[in-house]
C-alpha positions as a Python dict, from the first residue, in 0.01 Angstrom:
ca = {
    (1, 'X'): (0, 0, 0),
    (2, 'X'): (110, 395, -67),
    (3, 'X'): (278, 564, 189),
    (4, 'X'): (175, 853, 337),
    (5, 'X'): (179, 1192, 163),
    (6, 'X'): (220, 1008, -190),
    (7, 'X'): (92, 1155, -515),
    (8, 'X'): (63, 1016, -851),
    (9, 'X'): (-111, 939, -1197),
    (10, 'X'): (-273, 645, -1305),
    (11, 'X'): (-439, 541, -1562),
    (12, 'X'): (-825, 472, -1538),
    (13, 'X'): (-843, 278, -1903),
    (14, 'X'): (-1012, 447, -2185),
    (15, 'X'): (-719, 679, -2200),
    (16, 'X'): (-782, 821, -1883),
    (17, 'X'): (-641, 908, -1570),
    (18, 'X'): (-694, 1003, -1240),
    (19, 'X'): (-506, 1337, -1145),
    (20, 'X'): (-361, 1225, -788),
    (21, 'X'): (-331, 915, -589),
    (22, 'X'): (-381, 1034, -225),
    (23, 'X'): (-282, 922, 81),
    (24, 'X'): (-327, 1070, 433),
    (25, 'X'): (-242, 862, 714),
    (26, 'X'): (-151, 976, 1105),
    (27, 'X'): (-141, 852, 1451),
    (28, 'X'): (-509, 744, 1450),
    (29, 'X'): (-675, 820, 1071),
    (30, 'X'): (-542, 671, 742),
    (31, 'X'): (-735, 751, 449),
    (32, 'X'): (-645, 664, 102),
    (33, 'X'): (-708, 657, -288),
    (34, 'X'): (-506, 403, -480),
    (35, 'X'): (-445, 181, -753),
    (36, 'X'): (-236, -44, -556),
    (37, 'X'): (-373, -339, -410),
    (38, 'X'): (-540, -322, -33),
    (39, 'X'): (-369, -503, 259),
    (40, 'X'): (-681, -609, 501),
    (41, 'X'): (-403, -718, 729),
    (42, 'X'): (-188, -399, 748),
    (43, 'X'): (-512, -187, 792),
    (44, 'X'): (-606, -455, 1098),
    (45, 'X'): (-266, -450, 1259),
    (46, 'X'): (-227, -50, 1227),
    (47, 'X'): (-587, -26, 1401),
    (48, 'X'): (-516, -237, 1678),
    (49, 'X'): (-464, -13, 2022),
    (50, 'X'): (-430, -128, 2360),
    (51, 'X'): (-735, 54, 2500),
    (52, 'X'): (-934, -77, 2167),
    (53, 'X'): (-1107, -419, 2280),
    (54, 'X'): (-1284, -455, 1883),
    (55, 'X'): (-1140, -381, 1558),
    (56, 'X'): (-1398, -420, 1272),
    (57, 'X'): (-1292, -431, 890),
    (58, 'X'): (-1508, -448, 633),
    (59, 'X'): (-1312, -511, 258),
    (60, 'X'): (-1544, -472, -47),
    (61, 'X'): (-1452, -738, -300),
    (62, 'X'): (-1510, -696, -708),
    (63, 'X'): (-1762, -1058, -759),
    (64, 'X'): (-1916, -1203, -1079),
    (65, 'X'): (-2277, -1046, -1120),
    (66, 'X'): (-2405, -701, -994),
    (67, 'X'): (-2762, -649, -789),
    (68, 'X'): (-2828, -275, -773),
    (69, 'X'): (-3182, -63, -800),
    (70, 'X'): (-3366, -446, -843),
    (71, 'X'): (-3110, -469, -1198),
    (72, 'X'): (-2938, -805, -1189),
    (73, 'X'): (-2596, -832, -1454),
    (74, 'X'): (-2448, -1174, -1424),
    (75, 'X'): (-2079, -1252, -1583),
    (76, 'X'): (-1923, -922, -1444),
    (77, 'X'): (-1542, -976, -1554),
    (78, 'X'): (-1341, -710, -1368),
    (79, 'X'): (-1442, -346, -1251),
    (80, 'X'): (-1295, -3, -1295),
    (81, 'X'): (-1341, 273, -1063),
    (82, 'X'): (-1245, 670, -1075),
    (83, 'X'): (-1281, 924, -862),
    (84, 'X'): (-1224, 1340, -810),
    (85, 'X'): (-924, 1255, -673),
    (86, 'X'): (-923, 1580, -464),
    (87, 'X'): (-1231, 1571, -314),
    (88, 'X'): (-1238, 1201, -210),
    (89, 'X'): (-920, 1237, 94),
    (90, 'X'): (-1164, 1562, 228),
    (91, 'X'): (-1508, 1306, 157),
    (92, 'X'): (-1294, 1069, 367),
    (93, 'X'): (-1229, 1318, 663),
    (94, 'X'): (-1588, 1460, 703),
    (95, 'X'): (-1682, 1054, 732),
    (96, 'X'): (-1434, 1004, 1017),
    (97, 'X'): (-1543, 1343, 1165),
    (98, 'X'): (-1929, 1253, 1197),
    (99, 'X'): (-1819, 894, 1327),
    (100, 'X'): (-1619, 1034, 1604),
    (101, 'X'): (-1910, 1289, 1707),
    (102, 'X'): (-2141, 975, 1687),
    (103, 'X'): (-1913, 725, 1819),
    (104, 'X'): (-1710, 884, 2091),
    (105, 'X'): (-1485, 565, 2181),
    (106, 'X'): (-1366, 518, 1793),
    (107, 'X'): (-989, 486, 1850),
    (108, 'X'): (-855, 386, 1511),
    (109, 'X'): (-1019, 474, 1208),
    (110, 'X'): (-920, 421, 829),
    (111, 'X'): (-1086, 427, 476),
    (112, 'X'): (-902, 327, 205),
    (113, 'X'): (-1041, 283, -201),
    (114, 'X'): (-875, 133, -515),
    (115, 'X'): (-929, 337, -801),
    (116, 'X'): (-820, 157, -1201),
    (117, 'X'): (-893, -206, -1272),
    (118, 'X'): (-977, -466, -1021),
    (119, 'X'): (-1023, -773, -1080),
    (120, 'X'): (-1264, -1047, -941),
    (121, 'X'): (-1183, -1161, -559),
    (122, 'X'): (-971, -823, -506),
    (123, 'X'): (-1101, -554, -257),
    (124, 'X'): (-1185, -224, -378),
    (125, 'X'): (-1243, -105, 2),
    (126, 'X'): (-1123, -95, 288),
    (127, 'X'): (-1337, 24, 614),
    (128, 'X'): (-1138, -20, 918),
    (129, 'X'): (-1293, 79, 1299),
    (130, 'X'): (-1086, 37, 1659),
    (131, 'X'): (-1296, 104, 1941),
    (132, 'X'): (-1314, 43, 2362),
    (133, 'X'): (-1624, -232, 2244),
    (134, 'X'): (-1783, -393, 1986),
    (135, 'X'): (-2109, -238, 1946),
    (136, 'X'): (-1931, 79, 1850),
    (137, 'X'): (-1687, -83, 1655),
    (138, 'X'): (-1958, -247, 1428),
    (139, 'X'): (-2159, 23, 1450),
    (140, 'X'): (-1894, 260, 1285),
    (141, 'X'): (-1767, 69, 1026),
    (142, 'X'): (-2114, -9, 933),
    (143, 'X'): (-2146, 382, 901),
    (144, 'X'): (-1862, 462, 775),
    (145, 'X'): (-1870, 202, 453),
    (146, 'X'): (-2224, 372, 393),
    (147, 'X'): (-2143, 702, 409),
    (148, 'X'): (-1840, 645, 158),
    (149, 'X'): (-2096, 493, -75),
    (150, 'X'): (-2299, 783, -37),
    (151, 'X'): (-2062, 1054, -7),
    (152, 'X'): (-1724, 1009, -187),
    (153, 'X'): (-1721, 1108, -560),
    (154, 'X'): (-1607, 755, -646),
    (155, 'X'): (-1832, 606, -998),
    (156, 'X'): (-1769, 195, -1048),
    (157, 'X'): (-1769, 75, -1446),
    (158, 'X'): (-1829, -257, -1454),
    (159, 'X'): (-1762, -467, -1788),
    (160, 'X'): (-1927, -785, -1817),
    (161, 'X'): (-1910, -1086, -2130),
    (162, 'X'): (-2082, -848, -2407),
    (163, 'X'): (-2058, -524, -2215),
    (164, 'X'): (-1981, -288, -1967),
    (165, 'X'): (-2196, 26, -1775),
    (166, 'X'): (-2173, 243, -1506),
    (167, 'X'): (-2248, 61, -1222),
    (168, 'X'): (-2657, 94, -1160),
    (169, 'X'): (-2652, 239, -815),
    (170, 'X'): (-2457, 595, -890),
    (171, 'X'): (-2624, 877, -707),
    (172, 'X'): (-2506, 1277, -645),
    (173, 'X'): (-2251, 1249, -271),
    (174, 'X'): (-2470, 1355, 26),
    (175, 'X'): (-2263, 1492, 297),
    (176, 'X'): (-2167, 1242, 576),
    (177, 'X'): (-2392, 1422, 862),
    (178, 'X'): (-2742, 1346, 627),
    (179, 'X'): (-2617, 931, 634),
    (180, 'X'): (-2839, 770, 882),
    (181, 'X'): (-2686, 540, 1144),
    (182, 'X'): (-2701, 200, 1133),
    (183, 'X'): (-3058, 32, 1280),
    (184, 'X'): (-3056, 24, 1644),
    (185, 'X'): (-2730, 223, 1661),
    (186, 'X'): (-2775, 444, 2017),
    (187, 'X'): (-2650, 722, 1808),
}
């Protein structure tokens, strides 16, 4: 995975490409846009703290058929995503700030998205919540995978045997205080 402060191009297919790969990572926040594979177990060991009794990770993998809207495609090959590379790291620190407001015992707390061509079986996200107990663990991740969806200016192609589309579900971002909080969340 990038290091932090990294920038560069890369190339979205189609003869494009995204501006900037971003990465901003400190003590307790790492947020990222890539092309480079995701490590689920780097992400788990940097969001392991000693007064953190639950990490939570939830990875997003690219699988064979898409269900979106009620649309079914089966035979999805590979997907490609791109983003407004400079608005996705700021997307990414509004989540975390509305989680930590919610969730006051979030220790650790990382988002991390592969942008260019993934393949089936690889993860093209990365949610990653430490926190004192589980509840809050689960309950942040849960949050803060949907308010990426929601929020981040990230759009998913997906090419399938005889095709390929925008993915089905794309909506305008929302900002990350108007995502609702999990069912039964406290919060």
């Amino acid at each position: 995975m990038p290091k932090s402060g990294t920038r560069s191009s890369v190339h979205l297919g189609c003869n494009r490409y995204a501006q900037d790969v971003l990465v901003e990572k400190s003590a307790d926040e790492w947020f990222a846009i890539t092309d480079e594979p995701l490590s689920v177990g780097e992400l788990y060991d940097w969001a392991v703290r000693p007064d953190c009794g639950a990490v939570v990770v939830f990875s997003g993998t690219v699988r064979d058929h898409a269900i979106e809207d009620g649309q079914f495609r089966s035979g999805v090959e590979f997907l490609e995503y791109e983003a407004y590379a400079e608005e996705v790291i700021p997307r990414f620190r509004a989540i975390a700030v509305e989680a930590r407001q919610r969730w006051n015992e979030i220790g650790r707390f990382a988002l991390v998205h592969r942008v260019g061509r993934i393949e089936l079986g690889e993860s093209s996200v990365i949610a990653v919540v430490s926190a004192a107990h589980r509840p809050e663990a689960f309950e942040a991740a849960r949050f803060a995978i949907d308010a990426l969806k929601s929020s981040a200016p990230i759009w998913k192609h997906e090419t399938w045997d005889g095709g390929s589309d925008w993915g089905t579900g794309a909506t305008a971002p929302v900002d990350a205080s108007q995502v609702r909080s999990p069912e039964g969340a406290g919060h």
